[in-house]
PADO-695489 format. One record per residue: x, y, z of N, C-alpha, C in turn. Coordinates in steps of 0.2 Angstrom, whole numbers, plus 5000, padded with zeros to 4 digits. Layout:
REM residues N
XYZXYZXYZ...
REM end
This chain:
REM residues 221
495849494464495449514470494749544467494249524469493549524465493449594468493249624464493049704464492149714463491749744467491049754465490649824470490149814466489849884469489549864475489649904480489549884487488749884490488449854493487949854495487749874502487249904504487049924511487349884516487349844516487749784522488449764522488849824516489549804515489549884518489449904521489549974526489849954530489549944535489649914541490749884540490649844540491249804537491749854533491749894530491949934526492350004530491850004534492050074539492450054544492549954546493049944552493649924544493649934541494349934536494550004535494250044534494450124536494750144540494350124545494850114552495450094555495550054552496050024553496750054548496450064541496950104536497050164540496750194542496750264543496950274552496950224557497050214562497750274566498350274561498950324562499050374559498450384552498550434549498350514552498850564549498850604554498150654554497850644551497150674548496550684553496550594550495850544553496150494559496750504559497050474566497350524573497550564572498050594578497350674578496950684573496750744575496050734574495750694570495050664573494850624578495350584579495250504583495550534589495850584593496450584597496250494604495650494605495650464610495550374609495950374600495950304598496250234600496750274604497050204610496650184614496250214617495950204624495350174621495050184614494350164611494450164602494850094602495150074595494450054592494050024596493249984594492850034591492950104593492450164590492850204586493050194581493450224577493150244571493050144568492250134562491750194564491750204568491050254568491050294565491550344564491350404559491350384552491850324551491550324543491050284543490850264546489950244544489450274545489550334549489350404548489150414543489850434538489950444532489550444526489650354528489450304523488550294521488450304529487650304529487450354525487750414526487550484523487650484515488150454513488050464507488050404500487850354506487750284501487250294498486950294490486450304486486150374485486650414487486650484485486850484476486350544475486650554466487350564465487850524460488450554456488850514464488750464468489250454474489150354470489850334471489750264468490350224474490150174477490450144484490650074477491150054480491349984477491749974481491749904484492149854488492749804485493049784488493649734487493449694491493349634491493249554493493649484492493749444499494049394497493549344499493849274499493249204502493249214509492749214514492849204521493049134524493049124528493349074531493049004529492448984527492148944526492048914518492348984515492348964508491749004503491249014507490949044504490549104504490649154512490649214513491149274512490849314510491449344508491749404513492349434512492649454518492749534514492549584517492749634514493449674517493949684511494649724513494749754513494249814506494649874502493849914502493949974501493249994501493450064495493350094489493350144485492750174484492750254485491950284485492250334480491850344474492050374470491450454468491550524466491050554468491050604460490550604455490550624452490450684451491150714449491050794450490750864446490250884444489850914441490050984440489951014434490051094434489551114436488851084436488251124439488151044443488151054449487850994453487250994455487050934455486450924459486250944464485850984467485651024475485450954478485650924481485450864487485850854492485950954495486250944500485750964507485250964505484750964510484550884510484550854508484350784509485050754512485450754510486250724512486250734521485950804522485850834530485550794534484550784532484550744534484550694537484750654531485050564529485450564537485950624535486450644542486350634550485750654550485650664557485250594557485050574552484350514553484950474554485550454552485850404552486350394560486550474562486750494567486450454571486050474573485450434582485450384579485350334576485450254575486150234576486750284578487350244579487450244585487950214591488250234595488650284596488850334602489350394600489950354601490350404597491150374595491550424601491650374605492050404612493050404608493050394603493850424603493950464598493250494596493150554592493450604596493850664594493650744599493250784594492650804596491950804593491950894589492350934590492450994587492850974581493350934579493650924574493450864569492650854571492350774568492250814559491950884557491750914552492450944551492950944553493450974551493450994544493450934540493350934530492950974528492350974533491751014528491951074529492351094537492351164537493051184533493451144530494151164526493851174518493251144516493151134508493051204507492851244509492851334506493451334503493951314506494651334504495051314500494751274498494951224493494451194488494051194488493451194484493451224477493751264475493951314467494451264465494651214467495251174463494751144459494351124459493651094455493351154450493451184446493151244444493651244437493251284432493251284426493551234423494151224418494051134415494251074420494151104426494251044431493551034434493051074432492451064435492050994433492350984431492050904428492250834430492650804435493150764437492650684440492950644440492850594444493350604451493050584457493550634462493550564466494050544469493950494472494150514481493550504482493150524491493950484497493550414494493950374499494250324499494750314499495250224498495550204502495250134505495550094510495750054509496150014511496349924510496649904517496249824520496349804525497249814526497349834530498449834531498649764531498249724531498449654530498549604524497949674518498049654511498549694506498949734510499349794506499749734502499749784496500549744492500149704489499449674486499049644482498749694475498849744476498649764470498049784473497749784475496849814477496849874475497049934481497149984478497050054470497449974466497550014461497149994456496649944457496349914454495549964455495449974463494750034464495050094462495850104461495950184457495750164449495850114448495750124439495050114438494350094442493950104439493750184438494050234442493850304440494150334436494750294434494950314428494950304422494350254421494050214415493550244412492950264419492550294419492650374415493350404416493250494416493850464410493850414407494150424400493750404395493150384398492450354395492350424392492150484396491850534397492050594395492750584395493450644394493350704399493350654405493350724408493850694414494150754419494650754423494750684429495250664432495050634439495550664443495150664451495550684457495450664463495950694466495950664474496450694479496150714484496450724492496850674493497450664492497850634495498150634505497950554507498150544513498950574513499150594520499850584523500250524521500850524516501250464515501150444509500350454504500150414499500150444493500650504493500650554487501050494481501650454480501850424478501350384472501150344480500450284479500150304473499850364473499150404468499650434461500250454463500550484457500750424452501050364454500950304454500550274449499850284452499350244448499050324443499250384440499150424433498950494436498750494443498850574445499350624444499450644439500050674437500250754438499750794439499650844442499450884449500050894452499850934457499651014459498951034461498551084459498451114466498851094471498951124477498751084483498251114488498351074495497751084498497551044501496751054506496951094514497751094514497751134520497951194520497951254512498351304511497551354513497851404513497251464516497451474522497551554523497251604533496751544535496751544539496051504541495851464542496151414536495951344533495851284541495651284542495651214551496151194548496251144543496751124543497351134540497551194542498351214541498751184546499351164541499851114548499651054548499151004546499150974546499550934539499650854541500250824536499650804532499950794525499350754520498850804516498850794513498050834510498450884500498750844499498950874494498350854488498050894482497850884479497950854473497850804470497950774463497350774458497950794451497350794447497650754441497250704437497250674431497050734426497150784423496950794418496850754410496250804405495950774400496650804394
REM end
């Protein structure tokens, strides 16, 4: 399955694959999307949100999965892997990441199967889990996001956008990780995440406590 670095116009197509993966997941389905039945078509929207915000940001690397499209010669995107370079002293580009945000917001439609208080739910959970990144894990290839159309499962795609973070941070000798969805903790241990260093919904507080999914994995050096 041809694997490449994504392009501005592999967004679009990319965010209704995420949509679809992530459709009953209990996270991005049942607690951000609640009104997904009723508006399946507005789903794509927040990861293209996302995507707009942090396509071409520093240390953030988008790569797609592609098959031939119907004609033979266009291509069809399945998988989508965003991989985000994680820094002991990062880059301050989070004032620019904000705007991008809001510049990119007004250009889209609103997403009516959103409920709109639990849309930042991750940003407002990262406090609590944020130190799993810290001292010799402060240096990690982190992988953000991994999709694959439900119709390409069982091809291998998947594990083929896991292994390029993994090539990368053994290039580098440094760690990789990831926020495991609901269900795919197997899938990730599977493909060389061998340590688990807790959970994105642990902490008083946390938004998302109680919620399924969110175990943390880590590749150590």
């Amino acid at each position: 399955m041809p694997i490449r670095p994504a392009q501005q116009s592999d967004l679009l197509p990319a965010s209704k694959v995420c949509a679809a993966a992530f459709f009953d997941e209990s996270l991005f389905g049942d607690i951000i999307h609640p009104f997904r039945h009723q508006y399946p078509e507005d789903c794509h929207l927040y990861w293209l949100k996302r995507f707009n915000a942090e396509f071409g940001q520093v240390d953030n690397h988008f790569f797609v999965a592609t098959t031939p499209g119907i004609n033979g010669s266009d291509e069809t995107v399945v998988g989508l892997a965003h991989w985000v370079r994680k820094r002991a002293k990062q880059v301050d580009a989070d004032a620019l990441l904000e705007d991008k945000k809001d510049q990119k917001a007004q250009e889209l439609p609103p997403n009516r199967a959103i409920d709109p208080k639990n849309e930042n739910i991750l940003e407002r959970a990262y406090p609590f889990f944020s130190h799993q990144w810290s001292g010799p894990r402060a240096e990690s290839w982190y992988l953000g996001c991994l999709a694959v159309d439900p119709q390409c499962h069982g091809q291998g795609i998947g594990r083929q956008m896991v292994a390029w973070g993994f090539q990368q941070a053994e290039q580098e000798g440094v760690c990789v990780s990831v926020i495991s969805a609901h269900g795919k903790d197997t899938f990730y241990k599977r493909c060389g995440f061998t340590t688990i260093t807790g959970s994105a919904n642990d902490g008083e507080g946390n938004p998302m406590e109680g919620v399924e999914g969110g175990l943390i994995l880590f590749k150590d050096v």
